[in-house]
C-alpha positions in Angstrom: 9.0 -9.6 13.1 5.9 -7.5 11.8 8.0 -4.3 12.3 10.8 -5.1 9.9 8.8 -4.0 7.0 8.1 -0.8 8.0 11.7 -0.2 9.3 13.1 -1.5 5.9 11.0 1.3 4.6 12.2 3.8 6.5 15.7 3.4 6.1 15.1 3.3 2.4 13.8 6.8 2.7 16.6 8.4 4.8 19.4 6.4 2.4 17.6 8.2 -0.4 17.7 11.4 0.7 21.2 11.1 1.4 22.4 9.7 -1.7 19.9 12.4 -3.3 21.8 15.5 -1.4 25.1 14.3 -3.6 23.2 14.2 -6.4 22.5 17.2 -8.9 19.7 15.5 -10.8 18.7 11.8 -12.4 18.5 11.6 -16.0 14.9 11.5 -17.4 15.3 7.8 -19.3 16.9 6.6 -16.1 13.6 7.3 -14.1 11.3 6.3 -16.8 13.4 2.8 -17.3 13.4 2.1 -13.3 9.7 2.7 -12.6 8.9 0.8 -15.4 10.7 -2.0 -14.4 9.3 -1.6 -11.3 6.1 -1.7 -12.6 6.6 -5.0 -14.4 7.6 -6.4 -11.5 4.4 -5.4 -9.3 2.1 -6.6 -11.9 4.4 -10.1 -11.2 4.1 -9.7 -7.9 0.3 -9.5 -7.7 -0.4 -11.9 -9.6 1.8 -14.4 -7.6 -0.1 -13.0 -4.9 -3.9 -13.3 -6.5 -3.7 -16.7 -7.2 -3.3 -17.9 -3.2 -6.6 -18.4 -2.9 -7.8 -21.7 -3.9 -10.3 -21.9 -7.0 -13.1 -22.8 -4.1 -12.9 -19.0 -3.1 -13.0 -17.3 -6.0 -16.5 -16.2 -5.4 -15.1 -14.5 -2.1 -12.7 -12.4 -4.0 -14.9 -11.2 -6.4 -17.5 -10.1 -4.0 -15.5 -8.7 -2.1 -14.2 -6.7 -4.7 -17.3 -5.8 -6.0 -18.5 -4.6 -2.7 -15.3 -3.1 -1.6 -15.5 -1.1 -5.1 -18.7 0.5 -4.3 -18.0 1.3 -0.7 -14.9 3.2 -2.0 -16.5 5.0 -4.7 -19.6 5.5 -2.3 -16.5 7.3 0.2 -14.7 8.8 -2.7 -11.1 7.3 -1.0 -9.2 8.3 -3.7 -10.6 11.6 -4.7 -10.6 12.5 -1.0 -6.8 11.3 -1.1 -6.4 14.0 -4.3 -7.9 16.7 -2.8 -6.0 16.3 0.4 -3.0 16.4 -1.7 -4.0 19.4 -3.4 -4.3 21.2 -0.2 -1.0 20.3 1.1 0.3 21.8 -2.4 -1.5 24.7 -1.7 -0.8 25.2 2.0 2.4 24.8 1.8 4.0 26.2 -1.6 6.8 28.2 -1.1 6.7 28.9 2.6 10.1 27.3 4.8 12.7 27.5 2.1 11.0 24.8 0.4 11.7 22.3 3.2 7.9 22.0 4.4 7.1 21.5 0.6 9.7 18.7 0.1 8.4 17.2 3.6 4.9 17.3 2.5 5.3 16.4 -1.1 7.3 13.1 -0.1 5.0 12.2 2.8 2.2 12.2 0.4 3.9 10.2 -2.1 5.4 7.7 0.2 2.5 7.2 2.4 -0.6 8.0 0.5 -1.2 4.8 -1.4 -2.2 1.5 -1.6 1.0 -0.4 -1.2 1.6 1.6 2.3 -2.0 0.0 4.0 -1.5 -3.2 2.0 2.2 -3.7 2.9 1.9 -2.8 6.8 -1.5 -5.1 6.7 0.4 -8.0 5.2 3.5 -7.4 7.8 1.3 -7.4 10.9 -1.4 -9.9 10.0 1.5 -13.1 8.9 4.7 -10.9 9.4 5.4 -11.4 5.9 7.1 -8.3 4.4 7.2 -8.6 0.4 5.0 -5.5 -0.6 7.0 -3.1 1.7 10.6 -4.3 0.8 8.4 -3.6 -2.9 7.6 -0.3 -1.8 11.0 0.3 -0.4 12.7 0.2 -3.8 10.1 2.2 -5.1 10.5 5.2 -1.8 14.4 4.9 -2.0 14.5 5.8 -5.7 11.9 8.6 -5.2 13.9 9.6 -2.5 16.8 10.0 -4.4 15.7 12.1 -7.7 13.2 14.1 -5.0 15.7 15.1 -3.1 18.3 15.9 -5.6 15.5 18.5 -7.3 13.6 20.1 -3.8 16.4 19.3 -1.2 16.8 17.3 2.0 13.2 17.8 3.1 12.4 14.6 1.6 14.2 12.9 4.3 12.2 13.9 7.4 9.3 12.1 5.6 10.7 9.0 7.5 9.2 9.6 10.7 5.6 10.0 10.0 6.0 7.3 7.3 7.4 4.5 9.9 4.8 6.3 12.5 1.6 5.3 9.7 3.2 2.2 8.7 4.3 0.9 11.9 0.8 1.7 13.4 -0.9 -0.1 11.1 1.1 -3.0 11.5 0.9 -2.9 15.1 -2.7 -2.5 15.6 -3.2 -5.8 12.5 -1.3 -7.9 14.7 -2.4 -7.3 17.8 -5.9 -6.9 16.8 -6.3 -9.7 13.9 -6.0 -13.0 15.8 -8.9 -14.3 14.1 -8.1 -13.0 10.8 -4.9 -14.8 11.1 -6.3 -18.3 9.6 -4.6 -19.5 6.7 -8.3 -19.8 4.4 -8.6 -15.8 5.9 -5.2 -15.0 4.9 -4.9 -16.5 1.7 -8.3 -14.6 -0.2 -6.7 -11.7 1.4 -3.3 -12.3 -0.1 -5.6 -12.9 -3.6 -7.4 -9.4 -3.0 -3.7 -7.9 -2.6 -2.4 -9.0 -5.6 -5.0 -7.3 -7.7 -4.4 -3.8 -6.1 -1.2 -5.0 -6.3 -1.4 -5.6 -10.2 -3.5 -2.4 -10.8 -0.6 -0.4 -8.9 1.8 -1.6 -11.5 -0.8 -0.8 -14.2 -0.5 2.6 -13.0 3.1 2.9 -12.6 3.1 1.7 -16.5 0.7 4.4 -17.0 -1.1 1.5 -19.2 -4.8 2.6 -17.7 -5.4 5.1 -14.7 -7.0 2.5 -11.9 -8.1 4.3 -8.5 -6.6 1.3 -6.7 -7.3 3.5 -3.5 -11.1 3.1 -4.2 -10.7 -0.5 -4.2 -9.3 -1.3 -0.6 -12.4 -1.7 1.3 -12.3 -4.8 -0.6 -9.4 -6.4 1.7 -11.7 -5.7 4.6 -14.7 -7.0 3.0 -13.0 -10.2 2.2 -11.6 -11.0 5.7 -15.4 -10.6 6.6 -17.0 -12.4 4.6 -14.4 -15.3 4.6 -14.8 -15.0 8.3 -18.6 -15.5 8.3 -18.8 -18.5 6.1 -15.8 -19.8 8.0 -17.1 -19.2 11.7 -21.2 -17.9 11.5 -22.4 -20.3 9.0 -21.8 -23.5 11.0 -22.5 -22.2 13.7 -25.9 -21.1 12.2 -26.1 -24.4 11.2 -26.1 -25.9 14.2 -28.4 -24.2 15.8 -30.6 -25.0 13.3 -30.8 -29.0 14.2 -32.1 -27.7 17.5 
């Protein structure tokens, strides 16, 4: 079921937040040893992920994401996601008891991101779910120390999180019947894995990547895979005419 992803997510949140409200703070060394490990095991999981595309399409996945790069640089994707964090931050400091800054701060966190459009892409395009039960480890533990440090704010970042998600998901499966071939799906797998692998690069704080600047690039892949898989024959074929 494309949903369950989302769902997962979504409870991971609101399980968090409860297990955060008990909870008078996590230990520094305890955070910094879970999100490495976490970490470690995205960089894994992407590149499990970027070698599903067969050697043959290797050219696709590097076009794409050297296309994809330069539309989301051209757009600014992750600057534009900064500076709309900046006004939430902003907006909303200190006003509601701190609960409209807890629910902004942890819908930014847990939504804003790569693994959020990857994950909900992957679960509505083959109803595969890996990268949000990923990202649900990753919410749930957020939840937790967030939670224990700005209050139970945190928790109401559920809704609009399974809302985003869940919409994504909805409108990828619906919408991507021809995008659901196993030559489309597996370069788009590939293209995952390497956002996939720069998120864990970032959570190791090895080298700042703006992974958000680089999803075009599962777009531009679908395309082009798309086009040599359905246009160019048929471009061919006209041409014995």
């Amino acid at each position: 079921m494309f949903l369950v992803g989302p769902i997962v997510n979504t409870l991971a949140i609101i399980l968090g937040t409860f297990i955060g409200i008990g909870l008078k703070g996590i230990p520094e060394r305890m955070r910094t040893t879970v999100i490495q490990g976490m970490g470690l095991f995205a960089i894994s999981l992407g590149i499990s992920m970027a070698i599903a595309a067969p050697s043959s399409d290797i050219i696709y996945v590097v076009l794409s994401v050297v296309l994809g790069g330069v539309l989301g640089a051209w757009w600014d994707i992750e600057g534009g996601l900064d500076r709309f964090g900046h006004y939430a931050e902003r907006r909303f400091q200190g006003k509601s008891g701190g609960m409209s800054e807890a629910f902004i701060f942890a819908t930014l966190l847990f939504g804003v991101g790569s693994m959020a459009v990857l994950g909900a892409l992957q679960s509505g395009l083959n109803g595969q779910n890996t990268i949000l039960y990923t990202k649900s480890v990753l919410d749930g533990f957020s939840a937790i120390i967030f939670t224990s440090v700005m209050g139970p704010g945190v928790g109401f970042a559920a809704i609009p999180i399974f809302l985003y998600e869940g919409g994504i998901a909805t409108i990828a499966h619906f919408m991507g019947a021809n995008l659901r071939s196993s030559t489309i799906l597996a370069d788009v797998t590939s293209v995952g894995g390497l956002l996939i692998m720069g998120i864990g690069i970032n959570l190791l704080e090895i080298k700042r990547i703006k992974v958000a600047n680089l999803l075009p690039a599962m777009i531009v892949v679908a395309l082009i895979r798309w086009l040599a898989t359905h246009a160019l024959p048929l471009l061919t074929s006209w041409t014995h005419f």
